[in-house]
Backbone as CSV, one residue per row, in Angstrom:
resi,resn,N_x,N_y,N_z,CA_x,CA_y,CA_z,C_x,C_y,C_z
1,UNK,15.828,121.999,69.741,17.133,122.379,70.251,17.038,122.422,71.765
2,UNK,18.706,122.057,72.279,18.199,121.924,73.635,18.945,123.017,74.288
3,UNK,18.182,123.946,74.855,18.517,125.212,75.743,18.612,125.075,77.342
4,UNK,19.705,125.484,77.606,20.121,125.234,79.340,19.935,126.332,79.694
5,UNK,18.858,126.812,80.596,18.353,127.839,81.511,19.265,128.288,82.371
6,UNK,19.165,129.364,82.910,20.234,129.976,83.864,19.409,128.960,84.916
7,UNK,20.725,128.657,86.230,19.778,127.908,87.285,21.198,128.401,88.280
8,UNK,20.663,128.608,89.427,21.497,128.693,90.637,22.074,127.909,91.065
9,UNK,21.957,126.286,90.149,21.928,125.037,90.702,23.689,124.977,90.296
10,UNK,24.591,124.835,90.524,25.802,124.228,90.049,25.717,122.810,89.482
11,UNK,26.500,122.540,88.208,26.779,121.887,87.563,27.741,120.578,88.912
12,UNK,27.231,119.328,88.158,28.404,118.219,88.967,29.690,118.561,88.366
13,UNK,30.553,118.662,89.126,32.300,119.005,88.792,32.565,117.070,88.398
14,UNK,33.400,117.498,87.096,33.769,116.205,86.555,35.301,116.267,86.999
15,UNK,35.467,114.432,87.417,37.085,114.569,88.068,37.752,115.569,86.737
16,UNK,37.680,115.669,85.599,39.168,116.064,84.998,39.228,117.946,85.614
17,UNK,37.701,118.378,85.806,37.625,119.524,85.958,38.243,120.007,87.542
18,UNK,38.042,119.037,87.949,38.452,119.105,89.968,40.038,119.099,89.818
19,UNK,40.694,118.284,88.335,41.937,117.970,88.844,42.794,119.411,88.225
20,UNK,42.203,119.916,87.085,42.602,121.556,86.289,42.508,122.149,87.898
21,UNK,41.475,122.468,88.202,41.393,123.406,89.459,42.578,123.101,90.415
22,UNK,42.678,122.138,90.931,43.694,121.676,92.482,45.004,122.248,91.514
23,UNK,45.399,121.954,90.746,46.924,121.961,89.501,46.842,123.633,89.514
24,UNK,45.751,123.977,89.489,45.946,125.921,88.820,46.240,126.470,90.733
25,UNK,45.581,126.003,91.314,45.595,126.002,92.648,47.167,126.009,93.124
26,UNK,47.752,124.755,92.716,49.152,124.541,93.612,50.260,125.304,92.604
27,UNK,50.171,125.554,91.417,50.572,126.708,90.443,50.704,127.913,91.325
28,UNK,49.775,128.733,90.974,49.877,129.518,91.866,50.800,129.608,93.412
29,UNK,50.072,128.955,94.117,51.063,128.193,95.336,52.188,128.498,95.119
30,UNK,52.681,127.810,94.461,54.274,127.347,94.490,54.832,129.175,93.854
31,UNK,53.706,129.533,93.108,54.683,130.943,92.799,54.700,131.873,93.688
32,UNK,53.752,131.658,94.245,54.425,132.862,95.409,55.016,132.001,96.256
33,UNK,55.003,130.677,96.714,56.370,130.635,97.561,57.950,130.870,96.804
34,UNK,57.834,130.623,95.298,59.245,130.544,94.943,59.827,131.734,95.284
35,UNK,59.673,132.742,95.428,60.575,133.863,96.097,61.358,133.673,97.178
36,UNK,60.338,133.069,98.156,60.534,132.786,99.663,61.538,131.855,99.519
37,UNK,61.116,130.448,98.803,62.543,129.472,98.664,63.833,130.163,98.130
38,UNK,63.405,130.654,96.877,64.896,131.634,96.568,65.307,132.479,97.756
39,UNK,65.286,133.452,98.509,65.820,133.697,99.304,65.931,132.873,99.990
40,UNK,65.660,131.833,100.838,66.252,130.511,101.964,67.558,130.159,101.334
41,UNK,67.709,130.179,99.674,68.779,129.637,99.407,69.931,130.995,99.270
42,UNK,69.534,132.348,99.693,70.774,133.273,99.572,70.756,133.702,100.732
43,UNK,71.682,134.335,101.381,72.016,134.743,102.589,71.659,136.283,102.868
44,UNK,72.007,136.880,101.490,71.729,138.695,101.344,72.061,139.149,100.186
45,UNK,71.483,140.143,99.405,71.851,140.492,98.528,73.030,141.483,98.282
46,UNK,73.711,141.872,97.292,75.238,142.894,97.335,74.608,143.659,95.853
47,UNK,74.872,144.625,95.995,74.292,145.610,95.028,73.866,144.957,94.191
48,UNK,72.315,144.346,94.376,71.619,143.512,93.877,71.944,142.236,93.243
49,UNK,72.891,141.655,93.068,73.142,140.328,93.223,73.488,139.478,94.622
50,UNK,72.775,138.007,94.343,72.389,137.503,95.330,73.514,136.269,96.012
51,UNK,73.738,136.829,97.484,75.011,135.592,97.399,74.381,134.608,98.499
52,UNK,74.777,133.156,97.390,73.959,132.033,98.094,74.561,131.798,99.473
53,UNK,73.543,130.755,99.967,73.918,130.016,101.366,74.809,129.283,101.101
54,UNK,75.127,128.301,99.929,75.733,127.627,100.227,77.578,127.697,99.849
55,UNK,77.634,128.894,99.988,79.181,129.992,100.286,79.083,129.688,101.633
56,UNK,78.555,129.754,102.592,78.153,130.189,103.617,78.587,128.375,104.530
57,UNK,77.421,127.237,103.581,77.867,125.939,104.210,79.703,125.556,103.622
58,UNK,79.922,126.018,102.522,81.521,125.633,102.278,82.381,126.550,103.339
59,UNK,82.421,127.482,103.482,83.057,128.167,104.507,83.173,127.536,105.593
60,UNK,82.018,127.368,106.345,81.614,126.217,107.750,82.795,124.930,107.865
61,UNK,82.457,124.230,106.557,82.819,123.369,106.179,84.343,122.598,106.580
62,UNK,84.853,123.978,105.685,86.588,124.150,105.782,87.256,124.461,107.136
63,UNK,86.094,125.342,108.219,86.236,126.015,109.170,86.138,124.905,110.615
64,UNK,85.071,124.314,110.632,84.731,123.494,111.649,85.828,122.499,111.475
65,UNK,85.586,121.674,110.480,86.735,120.476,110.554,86.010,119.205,111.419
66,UNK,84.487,118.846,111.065,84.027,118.101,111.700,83.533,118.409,113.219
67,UNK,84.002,119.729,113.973,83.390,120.530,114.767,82.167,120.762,115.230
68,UNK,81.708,121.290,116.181,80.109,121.636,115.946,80.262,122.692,115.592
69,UNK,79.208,123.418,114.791,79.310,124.782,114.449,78.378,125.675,115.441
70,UNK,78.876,126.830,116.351,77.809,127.294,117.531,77.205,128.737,116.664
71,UNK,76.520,129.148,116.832,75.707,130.276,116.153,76.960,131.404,116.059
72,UNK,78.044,131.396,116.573,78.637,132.449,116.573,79.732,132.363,115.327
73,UNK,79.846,131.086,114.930,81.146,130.498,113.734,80.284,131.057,112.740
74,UNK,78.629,130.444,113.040,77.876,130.712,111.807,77.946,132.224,110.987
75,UNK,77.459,133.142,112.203,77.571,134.194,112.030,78.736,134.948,111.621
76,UNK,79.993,134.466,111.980,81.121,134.962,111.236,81.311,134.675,109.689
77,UNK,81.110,133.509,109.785,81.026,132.806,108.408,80.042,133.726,107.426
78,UNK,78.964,133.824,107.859,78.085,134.677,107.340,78.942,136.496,106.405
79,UNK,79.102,136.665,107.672,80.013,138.263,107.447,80.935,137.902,106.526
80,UNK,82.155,136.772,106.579,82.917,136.803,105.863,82.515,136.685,104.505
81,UNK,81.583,136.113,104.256,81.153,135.542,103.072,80.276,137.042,102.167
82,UNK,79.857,137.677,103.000,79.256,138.760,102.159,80.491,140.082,102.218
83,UNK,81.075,139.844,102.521,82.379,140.826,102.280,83.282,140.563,101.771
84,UNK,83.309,139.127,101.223,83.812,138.719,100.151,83.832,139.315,98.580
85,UNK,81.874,138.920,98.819,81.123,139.519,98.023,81.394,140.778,97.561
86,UNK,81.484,141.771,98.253,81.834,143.176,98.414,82.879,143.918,98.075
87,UNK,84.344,143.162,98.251,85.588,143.124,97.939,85.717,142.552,96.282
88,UNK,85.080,141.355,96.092,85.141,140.722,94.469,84.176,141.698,93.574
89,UNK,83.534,142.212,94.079,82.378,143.440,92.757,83.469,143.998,92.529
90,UNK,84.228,145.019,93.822,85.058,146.044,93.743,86.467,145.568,92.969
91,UNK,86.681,144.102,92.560,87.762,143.809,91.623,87.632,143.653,90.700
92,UNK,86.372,142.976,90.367,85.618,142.676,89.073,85.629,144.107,88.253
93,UNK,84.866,145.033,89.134,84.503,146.309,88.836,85.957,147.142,87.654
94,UNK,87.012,147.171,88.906,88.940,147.205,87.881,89.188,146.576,87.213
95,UNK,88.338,145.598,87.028,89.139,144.450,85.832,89.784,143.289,86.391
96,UNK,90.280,142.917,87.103,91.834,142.502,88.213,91.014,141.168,87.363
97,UNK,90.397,140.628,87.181,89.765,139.248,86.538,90.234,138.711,85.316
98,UNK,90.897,139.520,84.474,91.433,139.751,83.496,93.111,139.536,83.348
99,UNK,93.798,140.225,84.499,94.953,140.398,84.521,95.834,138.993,84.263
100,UNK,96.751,139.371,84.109,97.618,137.248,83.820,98.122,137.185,85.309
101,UNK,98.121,137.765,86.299,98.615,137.480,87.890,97.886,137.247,88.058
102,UNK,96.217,137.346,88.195,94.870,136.288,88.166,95.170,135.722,87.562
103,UNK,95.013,135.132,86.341,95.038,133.970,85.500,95.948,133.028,86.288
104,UNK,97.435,133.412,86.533,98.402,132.614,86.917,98.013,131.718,87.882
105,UNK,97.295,132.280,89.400,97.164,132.133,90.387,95.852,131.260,90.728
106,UNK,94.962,131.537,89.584,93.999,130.665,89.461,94.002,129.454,89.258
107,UNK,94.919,129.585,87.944,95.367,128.182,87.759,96.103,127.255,89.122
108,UNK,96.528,127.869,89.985,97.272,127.134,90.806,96.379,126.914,92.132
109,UNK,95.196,127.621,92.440,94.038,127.406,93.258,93.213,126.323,92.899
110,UNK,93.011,126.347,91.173,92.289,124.995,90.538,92.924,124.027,90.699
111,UNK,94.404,123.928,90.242,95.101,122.383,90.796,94.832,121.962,92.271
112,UNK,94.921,123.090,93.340,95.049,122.923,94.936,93.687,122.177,95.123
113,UNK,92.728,122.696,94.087,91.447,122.327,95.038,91.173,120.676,94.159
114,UNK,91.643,120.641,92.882,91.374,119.682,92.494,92.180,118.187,93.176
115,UNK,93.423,118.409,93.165,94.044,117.340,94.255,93.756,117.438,95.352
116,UNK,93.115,118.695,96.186,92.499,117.802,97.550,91.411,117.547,97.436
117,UNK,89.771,117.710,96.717,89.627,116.475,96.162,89.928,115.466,96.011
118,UNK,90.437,114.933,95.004,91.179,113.736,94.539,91.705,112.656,95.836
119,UNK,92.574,113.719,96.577,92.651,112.388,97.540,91.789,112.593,98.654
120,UNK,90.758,113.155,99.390,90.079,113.143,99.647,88.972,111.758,99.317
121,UNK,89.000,111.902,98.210,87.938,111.340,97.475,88.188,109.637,97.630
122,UNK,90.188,109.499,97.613,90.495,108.405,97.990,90.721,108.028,98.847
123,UNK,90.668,108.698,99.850,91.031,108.296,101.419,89.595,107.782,101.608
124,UNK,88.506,108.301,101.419,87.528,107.713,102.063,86.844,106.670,101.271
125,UNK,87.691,106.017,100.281,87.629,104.464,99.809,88.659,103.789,100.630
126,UNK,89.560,104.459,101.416,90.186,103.272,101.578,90.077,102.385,102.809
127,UNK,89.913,100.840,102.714,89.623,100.314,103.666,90.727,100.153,104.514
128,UNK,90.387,100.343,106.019,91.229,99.718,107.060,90.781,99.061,108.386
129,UNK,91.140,97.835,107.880,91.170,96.914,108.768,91.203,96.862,110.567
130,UNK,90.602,96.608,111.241,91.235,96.217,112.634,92.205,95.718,113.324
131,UNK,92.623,94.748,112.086,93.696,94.196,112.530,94.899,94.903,112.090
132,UNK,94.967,95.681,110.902,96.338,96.864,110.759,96.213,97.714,111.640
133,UNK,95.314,98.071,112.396,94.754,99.184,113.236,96.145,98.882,114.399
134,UNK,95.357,97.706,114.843,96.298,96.717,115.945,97.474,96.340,115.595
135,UNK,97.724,96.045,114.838,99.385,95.698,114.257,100.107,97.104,114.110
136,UNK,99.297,98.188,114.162,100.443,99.571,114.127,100.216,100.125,115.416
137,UNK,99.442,99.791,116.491,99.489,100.240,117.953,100.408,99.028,118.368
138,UNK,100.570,97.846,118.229,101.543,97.244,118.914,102.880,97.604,118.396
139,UNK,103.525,98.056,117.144,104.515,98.508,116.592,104.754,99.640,117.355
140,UNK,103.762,100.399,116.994,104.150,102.104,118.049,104.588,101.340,119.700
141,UNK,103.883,100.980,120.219,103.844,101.089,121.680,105.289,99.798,122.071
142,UNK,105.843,99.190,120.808,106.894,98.346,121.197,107.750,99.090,120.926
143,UNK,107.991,100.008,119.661,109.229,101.358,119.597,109.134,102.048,120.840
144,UNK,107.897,102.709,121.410,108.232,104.184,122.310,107.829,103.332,123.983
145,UNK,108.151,101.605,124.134,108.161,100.982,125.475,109.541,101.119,125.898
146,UNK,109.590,100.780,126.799,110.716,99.945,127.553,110.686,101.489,129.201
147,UNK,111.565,102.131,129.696,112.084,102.211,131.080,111.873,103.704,131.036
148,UNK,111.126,104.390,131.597,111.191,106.348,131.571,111.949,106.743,132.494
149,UNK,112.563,107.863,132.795,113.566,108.007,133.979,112.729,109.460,134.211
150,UNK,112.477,109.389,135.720,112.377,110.975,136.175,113.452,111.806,136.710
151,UNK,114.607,112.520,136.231,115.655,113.206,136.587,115.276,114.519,136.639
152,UNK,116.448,115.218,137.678,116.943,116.392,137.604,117.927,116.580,137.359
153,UNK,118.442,118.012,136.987,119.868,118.300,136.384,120.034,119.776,136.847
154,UNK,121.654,119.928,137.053,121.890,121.116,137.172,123.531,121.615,136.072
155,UNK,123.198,122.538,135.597,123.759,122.876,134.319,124.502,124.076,134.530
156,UNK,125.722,124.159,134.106,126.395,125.043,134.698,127.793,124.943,133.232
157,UNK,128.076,126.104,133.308,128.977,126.704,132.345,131.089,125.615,132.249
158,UNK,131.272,125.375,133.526,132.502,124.735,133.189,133.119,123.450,134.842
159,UNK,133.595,123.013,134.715,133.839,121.713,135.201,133.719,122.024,136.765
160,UNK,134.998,122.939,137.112,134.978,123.436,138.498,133.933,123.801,138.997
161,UNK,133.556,124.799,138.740,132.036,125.275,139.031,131.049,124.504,139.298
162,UNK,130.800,123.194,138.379,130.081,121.927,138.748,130.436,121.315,139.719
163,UNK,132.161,120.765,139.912,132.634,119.939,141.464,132.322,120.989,142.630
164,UNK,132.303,122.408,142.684,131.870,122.913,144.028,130.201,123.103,143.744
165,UNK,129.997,122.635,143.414,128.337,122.442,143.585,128.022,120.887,144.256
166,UNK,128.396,120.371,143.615,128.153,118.989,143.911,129.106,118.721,145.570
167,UNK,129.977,119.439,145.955,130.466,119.496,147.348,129.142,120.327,148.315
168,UNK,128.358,120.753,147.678,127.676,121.917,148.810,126.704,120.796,148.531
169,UNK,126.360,120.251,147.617,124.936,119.045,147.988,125.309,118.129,148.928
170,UNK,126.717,117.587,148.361,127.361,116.111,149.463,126.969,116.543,151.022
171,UNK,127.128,118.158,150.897,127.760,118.853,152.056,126.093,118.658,152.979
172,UNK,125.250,118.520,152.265,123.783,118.772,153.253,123.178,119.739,152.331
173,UNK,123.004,120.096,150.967,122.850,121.425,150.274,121.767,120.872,149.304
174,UNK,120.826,121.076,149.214,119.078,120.744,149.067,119.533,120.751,147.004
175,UNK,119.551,119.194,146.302,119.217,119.486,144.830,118.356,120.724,144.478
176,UNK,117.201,121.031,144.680,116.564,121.418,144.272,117.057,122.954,144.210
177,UNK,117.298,123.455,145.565,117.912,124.810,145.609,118.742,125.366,145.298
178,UNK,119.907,124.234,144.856,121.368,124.314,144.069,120.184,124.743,143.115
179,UNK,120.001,123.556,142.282,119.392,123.790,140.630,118.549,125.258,140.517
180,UNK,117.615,125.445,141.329,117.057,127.109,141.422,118.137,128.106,141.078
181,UNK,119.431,128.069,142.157,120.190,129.683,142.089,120.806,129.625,141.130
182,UNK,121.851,128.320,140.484,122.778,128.010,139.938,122.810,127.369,138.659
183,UNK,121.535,126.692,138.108,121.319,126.038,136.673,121.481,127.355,135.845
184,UNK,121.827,127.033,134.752,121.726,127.685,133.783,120.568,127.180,132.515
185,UNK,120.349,125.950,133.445,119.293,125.875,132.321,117.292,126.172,132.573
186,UNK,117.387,127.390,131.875,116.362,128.243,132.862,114.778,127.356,132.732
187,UNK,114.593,126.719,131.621,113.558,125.444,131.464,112.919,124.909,132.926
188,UNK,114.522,124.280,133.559,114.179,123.615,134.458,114.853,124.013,135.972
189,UNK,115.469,124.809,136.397,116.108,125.877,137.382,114.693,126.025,138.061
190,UNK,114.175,126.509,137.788,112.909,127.241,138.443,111.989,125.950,138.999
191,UNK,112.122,124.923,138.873,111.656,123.642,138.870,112.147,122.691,139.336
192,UNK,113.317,123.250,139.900,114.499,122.153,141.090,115.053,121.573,140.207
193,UNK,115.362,121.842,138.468,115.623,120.786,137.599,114.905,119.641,137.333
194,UNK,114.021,120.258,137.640,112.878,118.870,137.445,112.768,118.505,135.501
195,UNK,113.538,117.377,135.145,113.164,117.476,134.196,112.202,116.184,133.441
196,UNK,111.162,116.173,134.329,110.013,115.397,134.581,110.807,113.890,134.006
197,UNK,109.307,112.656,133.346,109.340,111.834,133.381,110.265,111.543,131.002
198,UNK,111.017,111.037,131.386,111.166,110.783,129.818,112.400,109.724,129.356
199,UNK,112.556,108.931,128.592,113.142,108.039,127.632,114.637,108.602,127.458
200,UNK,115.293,107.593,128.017,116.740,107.703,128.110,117.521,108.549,126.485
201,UNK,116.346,108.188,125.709,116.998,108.436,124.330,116.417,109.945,123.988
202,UNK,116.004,110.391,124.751,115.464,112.161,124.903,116.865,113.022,124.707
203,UNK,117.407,112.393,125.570,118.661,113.045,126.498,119.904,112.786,124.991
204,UNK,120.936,113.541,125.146,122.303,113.397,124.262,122.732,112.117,124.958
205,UNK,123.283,111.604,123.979,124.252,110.313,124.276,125.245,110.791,125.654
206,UNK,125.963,111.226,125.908,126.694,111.392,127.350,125.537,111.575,128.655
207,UNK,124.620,112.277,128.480,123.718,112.139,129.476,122.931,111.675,129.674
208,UNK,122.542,110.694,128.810,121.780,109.280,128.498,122.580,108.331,129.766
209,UNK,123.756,108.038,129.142,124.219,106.985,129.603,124.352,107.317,131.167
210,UNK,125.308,108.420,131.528,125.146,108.809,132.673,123.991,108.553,133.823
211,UNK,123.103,108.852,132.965,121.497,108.883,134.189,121.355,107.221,134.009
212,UNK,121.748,106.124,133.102,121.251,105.232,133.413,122.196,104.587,134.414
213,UNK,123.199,104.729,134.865,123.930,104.073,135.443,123.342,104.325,137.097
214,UNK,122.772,105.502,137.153,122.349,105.761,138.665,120.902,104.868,139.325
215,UNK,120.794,104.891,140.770,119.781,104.189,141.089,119.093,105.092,141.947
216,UNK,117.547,105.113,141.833,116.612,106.114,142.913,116.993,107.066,143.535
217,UNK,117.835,107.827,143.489,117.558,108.796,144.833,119.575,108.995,144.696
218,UNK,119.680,108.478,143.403,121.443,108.852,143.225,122.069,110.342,142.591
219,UNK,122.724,110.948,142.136,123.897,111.760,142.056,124.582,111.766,141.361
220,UNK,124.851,111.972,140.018,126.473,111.788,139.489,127.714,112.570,140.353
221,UNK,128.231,111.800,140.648,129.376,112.039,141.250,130.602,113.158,141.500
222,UNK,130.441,112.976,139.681,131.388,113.803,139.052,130.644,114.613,137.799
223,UNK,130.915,115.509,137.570,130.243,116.345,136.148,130.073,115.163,134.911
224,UNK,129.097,115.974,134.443,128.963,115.491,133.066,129.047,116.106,131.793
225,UNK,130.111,116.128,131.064,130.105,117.252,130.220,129.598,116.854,128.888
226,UNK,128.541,117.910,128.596,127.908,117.485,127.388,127.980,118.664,126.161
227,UNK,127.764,118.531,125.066,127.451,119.724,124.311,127.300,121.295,124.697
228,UNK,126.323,121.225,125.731,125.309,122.114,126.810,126.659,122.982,127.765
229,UNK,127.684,122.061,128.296,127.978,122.339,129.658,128.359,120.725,130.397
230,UNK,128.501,121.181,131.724,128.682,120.184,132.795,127.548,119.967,133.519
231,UNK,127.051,118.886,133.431,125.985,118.628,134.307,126.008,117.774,135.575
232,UNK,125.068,118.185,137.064,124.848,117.459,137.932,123.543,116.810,137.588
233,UNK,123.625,114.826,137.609,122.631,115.103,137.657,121.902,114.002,138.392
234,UNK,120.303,113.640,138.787,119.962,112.828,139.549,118.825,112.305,139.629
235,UNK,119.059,110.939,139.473,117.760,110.086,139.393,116.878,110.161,140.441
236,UNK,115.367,110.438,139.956,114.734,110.726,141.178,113.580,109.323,140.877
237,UNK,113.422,108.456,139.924,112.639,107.250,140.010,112.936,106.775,138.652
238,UNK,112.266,105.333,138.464,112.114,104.308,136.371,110.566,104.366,136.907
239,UNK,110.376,103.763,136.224,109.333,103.370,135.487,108.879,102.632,134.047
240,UNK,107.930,101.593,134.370,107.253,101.687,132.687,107.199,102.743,131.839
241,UNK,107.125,102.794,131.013,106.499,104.066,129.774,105.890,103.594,129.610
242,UNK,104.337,104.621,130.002,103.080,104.775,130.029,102.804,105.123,128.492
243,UNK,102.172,104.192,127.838,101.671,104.260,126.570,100.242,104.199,126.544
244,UNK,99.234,104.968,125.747,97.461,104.906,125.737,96.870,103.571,125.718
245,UNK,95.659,103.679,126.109,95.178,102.380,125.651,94.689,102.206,124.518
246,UNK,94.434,101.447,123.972,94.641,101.049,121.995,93.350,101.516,122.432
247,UNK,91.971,101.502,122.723,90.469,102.262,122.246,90.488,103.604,122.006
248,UNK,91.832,104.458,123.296,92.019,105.408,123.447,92.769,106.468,122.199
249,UNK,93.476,105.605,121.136,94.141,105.956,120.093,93.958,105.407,118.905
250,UNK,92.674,104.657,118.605,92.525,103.726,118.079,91.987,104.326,116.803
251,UNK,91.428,105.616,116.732,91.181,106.438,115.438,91.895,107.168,114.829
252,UNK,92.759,107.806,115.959,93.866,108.818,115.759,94.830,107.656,115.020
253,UNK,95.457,106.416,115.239,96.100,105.511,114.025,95.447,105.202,112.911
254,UNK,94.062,104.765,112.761,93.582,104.626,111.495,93.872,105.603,110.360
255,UNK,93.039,106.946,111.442,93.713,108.172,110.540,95.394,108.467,109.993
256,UNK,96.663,107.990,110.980,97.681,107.893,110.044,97.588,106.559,109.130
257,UNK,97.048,105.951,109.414,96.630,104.859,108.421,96.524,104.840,107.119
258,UNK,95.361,106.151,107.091,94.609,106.459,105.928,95.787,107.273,104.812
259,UNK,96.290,108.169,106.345,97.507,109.285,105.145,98.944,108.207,104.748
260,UNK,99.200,107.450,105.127,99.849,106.254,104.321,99.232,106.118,103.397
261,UNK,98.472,105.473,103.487,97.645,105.126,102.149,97.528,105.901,100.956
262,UNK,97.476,107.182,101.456,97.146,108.340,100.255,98.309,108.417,99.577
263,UNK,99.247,108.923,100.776,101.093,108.699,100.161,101.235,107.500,99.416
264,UNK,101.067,106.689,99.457,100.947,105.171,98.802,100.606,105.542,97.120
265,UNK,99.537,106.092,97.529,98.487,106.232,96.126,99.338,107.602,95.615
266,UNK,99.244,108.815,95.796,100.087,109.921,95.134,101.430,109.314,94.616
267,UNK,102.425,108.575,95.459,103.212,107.427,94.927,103.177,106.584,93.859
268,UNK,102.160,106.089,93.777,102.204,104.861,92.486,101.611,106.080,91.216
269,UNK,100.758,107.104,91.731,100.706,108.141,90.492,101.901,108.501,89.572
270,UNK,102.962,109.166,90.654,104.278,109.357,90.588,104.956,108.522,89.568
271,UNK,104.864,107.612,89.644,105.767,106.571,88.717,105.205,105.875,87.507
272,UNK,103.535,106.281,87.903,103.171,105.582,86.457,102.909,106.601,85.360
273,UNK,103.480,107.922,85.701,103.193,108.929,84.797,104.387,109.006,83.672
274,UNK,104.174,109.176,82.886,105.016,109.179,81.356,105.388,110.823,81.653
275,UNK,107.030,110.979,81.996,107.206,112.615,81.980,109.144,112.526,81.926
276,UNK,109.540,113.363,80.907,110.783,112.972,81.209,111.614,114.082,82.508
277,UNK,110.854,114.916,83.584,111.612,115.266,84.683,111.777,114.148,85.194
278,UNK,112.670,114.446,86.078,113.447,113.773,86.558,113.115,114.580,88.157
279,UNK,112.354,113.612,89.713,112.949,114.194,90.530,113.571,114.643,91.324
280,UNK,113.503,115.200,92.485,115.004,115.049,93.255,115.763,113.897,93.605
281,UNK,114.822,112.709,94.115,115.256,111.377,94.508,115.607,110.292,93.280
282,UNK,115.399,111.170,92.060,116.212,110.656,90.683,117.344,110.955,90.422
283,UNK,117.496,112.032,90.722,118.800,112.828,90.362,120.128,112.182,91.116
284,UNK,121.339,111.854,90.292,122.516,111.053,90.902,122.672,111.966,91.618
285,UNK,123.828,111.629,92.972,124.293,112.029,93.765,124.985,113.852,93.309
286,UNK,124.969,114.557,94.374,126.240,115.672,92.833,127.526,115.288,93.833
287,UNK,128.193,115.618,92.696,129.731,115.222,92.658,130.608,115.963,94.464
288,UNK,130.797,114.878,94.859,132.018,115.463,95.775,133.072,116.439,95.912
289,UNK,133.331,117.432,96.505,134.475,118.312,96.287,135.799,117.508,96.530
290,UNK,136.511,117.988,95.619,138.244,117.239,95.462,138.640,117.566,96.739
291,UNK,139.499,116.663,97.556,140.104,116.458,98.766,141.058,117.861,98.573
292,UNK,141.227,117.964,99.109,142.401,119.193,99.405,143.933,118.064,99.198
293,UNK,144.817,118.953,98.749,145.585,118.566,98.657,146.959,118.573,100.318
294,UNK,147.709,117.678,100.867,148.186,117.816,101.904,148.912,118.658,101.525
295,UNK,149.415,119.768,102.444,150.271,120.736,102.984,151.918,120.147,102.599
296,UNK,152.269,120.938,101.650,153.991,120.879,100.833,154.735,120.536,102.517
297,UNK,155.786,119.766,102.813,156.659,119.525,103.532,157.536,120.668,103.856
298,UNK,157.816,120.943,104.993,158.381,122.265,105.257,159.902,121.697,104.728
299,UNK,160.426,122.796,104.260,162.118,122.585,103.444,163.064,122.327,104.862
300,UNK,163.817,121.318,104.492,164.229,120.723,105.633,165.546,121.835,105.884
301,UNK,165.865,121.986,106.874,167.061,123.545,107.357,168.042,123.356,107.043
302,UNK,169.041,124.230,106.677,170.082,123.992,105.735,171.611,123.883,106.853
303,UNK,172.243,123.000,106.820,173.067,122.502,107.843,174.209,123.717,107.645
């Protein structure tokens, strides 16, 4: 029989025995870090339940808006999120989880979050082109082109009152200082009537037309009576209308781009759904009120 002596000598370690050891080795390991990872993934505990971080990244999330987030958002975010915590034990705790005004309201938080999702989800399939990009900056910038007018105005309550104003300017009497004592329109009074640079079609139709008829450095003559009042008023320069440069706006359109698109898509949902409502833009006209009838003929006087 063969007997193995005690010997001080160690045995050769066979790979399967080296590979048990390293395995019982990183076992271990990993259990005492798993605590440490579990907390990385909660923020703090609330009467011993643990509220995760990633409350903490959805909050951010909703909050920044593509933002940077600076240690101080974080930190709010943080607070809000565990006093959340704190507030929901204390409802849970009453029941309020139970009630049908929860139930109701839930249900209508689950739809909210599920359709923005949803189009979320489709906006960022949808492709857009460079060249629609460009075909809706030349559309915009050919609607809001053509001639800007820089006017002042002075606004005043009734006709007369306007012709002796406009005599004290003829007279040597400074626009600007009329419009200070005497506008009523307090916007631009304080401002000599300055009512900076803008598009004839800003203005009401009577004072539209009015200001275009004048040239640089002109006067209406005579009042202008509009909705407002009587106005003095006076071209102080044209110009182009200054529109961005397409690099300069060139995301900010994609992005209405995109919300077309979505409208597009919530749209064709709309109509391919089997439902017999009916909605507002279904519904016939409602009925007109009956004309009034004309006023009986006064009885003709008796001779």
């Amino acid at each position: 029989m063969l007997v193995l002596a005690n010997s001080n000598h160690a045995l050769p370690e066979s790979p399967l025995n080296m590979n048990l050891k390293q395995s019982s080795a990183a076992l271990i390991a990993g259990a005492l870090l798993l605590p440490l990872v579990v907390m990385a993934q909660n923020i703090a505990t609330v009467n011993g339940k643990p509220v995760p971080r990633a409350r903490v990244d959805a909050l951010l999330k909703q909050a920044a808006r593509g933002q940077q987030v600076t240690p101080e958002l974080e930190q709010q975010a943080k607070d809000q999120v565990v006093m959340r915590e704190i507030f929901t034990q204390e409802a849970e705790k009453e029941g309020i989880q139970n009630s049908k005004e929860y139930q109701d309201q839930l249900a209508l938080v689950r739809q909210s979050v599920l359709l923005s999702l949803l189009f979320q989800k489709y906006g960022q399939t949808v492709q857009i082109s460079d060249t629609e990009i460009k075909a809706a900056y030349d559309k915009i910038k050919a609607e809001q082109g053509g001639q800007e007018f820089h006017a002042r105005h002075i606004l005043v309550d009734n006709e007369d009152e306007a012709k002796k104003l406009i005599a004290q300017i003829n007279a040597g009497a400074k626009f600007d200082d009329v419009a200070k004592k005497s506008s009523k329109d307090t916007g631009s009074a304080e401002n000599g009537g300055d009512l900076d640079w803008a598009k004839p079609s800003n203005y009401v139709p009577e004072f539209s037309a009015a200001l275009q008829k004048l040239k640089p450095g002109e006067m209406t003559s005579a009042p202008v009576k509009t909705q407002f009042g009587y106005h003095i008023i006076k071209l102080e320069d044209v110009r182009q209308a200054q529109f961005p440069a397409y690099d300069e706006v060139k995301e900010k359109i994609k992005d209405q781009l995109r919300a077309e698109k979505v409208r597009d898509f919530q749209e064709k949902l709309r109509k391919a759904a089997k439902t017999d409502y009916k909605f507002a833009d279904q519904l016939p006209p409602p009925p007109q009120p009956a004309a009034q009838a004309a006023p009986a003929a006064a009885p003709a006087a008796s001779k």
